[in-house]
C-alpha positions in Angstrom: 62.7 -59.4 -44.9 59.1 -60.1 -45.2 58.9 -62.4 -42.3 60.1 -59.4 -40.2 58.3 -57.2 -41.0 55.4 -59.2 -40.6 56.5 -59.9 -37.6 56.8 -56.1 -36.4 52.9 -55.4 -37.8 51.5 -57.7 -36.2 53.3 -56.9 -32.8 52.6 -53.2 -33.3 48.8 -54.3 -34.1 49.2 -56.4 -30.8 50.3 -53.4 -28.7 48.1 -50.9 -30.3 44.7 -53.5 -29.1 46.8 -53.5 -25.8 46.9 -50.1 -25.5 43.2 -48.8 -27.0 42.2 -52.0 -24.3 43.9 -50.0 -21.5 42.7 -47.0 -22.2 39.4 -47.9 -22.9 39.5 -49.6 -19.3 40.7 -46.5 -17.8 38.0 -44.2 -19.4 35.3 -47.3 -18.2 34.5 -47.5 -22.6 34.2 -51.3 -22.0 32.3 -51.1 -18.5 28.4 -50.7 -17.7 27.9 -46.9 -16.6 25.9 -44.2 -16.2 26.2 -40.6 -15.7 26.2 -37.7 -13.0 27.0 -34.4 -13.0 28.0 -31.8 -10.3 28.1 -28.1 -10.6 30.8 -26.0 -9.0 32.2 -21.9 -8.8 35.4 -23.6 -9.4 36.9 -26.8 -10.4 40.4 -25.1 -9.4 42.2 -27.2 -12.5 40.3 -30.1 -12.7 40.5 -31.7 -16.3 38.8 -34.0 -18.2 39.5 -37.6 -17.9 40.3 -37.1 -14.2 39.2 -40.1 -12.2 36.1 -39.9 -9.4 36.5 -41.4 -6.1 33.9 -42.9 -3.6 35.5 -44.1 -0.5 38.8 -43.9 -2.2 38.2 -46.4 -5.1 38.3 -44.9 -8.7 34.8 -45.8 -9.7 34.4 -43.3 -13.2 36.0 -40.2 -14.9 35.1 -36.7 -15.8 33.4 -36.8 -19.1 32.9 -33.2 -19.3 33.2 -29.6 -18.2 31.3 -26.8 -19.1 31.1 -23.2 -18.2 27.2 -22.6 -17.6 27.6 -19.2 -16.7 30.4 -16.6 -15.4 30.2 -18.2 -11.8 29.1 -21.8 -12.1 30.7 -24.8 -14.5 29.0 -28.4 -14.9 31.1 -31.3 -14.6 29.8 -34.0 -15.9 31.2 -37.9 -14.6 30.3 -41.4 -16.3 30.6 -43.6 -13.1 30.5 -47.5 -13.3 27.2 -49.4 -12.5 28.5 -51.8 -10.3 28.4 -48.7 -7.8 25.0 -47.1 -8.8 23.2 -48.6 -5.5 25.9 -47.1 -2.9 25.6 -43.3 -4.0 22.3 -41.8 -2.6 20.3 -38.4 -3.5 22.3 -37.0 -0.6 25.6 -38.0 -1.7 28.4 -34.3 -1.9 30.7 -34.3 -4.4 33.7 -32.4 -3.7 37.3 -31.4 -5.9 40.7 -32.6 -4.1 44.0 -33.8 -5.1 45.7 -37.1 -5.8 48.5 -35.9 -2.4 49.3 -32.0 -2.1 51.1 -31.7 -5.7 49.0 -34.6 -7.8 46.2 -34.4 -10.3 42.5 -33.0 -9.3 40.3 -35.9 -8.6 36.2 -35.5 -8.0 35.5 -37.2 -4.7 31.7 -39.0 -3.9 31.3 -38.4 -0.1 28.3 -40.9 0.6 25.2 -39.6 2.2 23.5 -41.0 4.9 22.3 -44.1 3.4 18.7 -43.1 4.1 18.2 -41.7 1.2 17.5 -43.5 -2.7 19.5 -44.3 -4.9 20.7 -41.6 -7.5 19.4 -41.5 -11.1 20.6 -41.6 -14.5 21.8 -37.9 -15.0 21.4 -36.8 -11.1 23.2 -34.0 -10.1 24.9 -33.7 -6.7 25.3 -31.5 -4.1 28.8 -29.8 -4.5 31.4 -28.1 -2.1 33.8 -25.5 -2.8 37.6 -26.8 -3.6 40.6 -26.6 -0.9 43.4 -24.9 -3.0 46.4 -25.9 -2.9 47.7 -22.0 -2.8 45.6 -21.8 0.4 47.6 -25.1 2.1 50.5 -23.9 1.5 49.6 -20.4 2.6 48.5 -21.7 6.1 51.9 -24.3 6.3 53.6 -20.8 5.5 52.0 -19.0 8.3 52.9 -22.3 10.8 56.4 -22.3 10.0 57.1 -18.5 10.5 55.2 -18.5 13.9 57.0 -21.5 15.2 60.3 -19.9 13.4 59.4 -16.8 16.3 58.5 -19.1 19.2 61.9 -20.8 18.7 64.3 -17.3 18.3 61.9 -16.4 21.9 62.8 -19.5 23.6 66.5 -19.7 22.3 66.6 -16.1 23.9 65.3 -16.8 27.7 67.4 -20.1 27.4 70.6 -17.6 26.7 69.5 -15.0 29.1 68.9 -17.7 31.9 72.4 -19.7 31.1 74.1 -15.9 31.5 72.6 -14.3 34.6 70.2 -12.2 32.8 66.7 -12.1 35.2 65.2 -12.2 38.3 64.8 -16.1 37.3 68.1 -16.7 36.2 69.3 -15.1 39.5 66.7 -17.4 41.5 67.8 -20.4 39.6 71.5 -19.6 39.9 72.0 -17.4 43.6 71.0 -19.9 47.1 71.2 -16.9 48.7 68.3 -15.6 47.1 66.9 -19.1 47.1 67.3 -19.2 51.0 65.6 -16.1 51.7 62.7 -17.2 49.8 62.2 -20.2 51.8 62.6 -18.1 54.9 59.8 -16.1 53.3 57.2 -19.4 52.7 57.9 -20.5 56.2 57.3 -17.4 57.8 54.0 -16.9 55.4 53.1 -20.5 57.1 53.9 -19.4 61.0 52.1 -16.4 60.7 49.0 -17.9 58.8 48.8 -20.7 61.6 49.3 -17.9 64.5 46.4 -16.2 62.8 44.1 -19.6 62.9 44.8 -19.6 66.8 44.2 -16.0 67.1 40.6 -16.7 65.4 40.0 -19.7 67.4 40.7 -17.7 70.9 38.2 -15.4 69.7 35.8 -17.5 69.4 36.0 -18.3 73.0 36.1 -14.9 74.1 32.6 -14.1 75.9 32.8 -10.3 74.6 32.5 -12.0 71.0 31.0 -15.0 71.6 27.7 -14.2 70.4 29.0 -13.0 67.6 30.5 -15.6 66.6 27.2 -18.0 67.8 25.2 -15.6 65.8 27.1 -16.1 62.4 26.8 -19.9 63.4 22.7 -19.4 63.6 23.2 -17.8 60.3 24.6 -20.1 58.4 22.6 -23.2 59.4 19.4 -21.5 58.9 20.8 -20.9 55.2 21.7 -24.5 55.0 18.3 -25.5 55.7 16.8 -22.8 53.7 19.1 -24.4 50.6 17.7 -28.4 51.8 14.4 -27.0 51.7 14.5 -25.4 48.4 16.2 -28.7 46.5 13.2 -30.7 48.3 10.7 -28.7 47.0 12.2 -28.1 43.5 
């Protein structure tokens, strides 16, 4: 009876070094760090212990967050200093979420590069959160108005399959169909009796110099235009 439960203290002390190790890691205890700090109107249920991201690695947690006054709150982040040289002075910090229904995460968007290095206690540059009320809002507003596009559609596609329309009746009648293609050719026959009548004009000598006249016109404009793009 003693051997066991030796046995079991010394496997509970096992997991318990296991498990302060882990959580330790997670909270960067055991890691080189330093610390920044952002301040926002609203962390839109970010909590502390939440991980920071720069380009999508976990590099720190939130340490802290505190209400500075009735429109701002400070977070403060302890961020590992294998990283320190990659975030800049102009580096945004910005609140997201770990997929549309996960935890808040503080995201490090990386500046320029041009910039130095941020220092112990910096504080960045901050944008407002997306909130997740607001996504689904807008994914709302989507569906409905594709929900209305569809009924519309589903009713001209009814309408068309049952004779309803001067389209259906186009689509469906060859009569109709015929009789527009009369139309087109006869639009074409007249349009090319009217080119003929204009050219015969041309060559009558009563309008003649009318015609030479608008000619004169026009090439004096067209060298008026030459001249202007030479000069210019």
């Amino acid at each position: 009876l003693q051997w066991k439960l030796g046995l079991f203290i010394i496997s509970a002390l096992i997991l318990l070094v296991l498990g302060l190790f882990y959580v330790g890691k997670q909270k960067n205890l055991f890691d080189a760090s330093f610390r920044l700090s952002a301040v926002f109107k609203n962390v839109s249920g970010l909590k502390t212990g939440n991980n920071v991201r720069f380009g999508g690695i976990n590099i720190g947690t939130v340490e802290r967050i505190e209400l500075i006054t009735d429109t701002s709150v400070m977070v403060g982040m302890t961020i590992k200093k294998a990283v320190h040289q990659f975030i800049h002075q102009d580096a945004i910090a910005g609140i997201g979420s770990e997929g549309l229904m996960g935890d808040r995460v503080v995201t490090i968007i990386p500046g320029t590069g041009q910039a130095a290095a941020v220092k112990q206690g910096s504080v960045l540059v901050s944008l407002p959160p997306v909130e997740t009320d607001q996504i689904l809002a807008g994914l709302k507003t989507s569906a409905d108005n594709a929900a209305i596009i569809t009924d519309q559609l589903a009713e001209v596609a009814y309408k068309l399959n049952n004779g309803h329309g001067v389209l259906s009746r186009l689509l469906s009648d060859s009569g109709m169909s015929n009789n527009l293609n009369t139309t087109m050719v006869n639009l074409k026959k007249g349009s090319a009796g009217l080119k003929d009548n204009m050219e015969a004009a041309k060559h009558n000598f009563l309008l003649r110099g009318y015609f030479k006249k608008k000619k004169r016109a026009e090439e004096k404009k067209k060298k008026a235009e030459a001249a202007d793009k030479v000069n210019g």
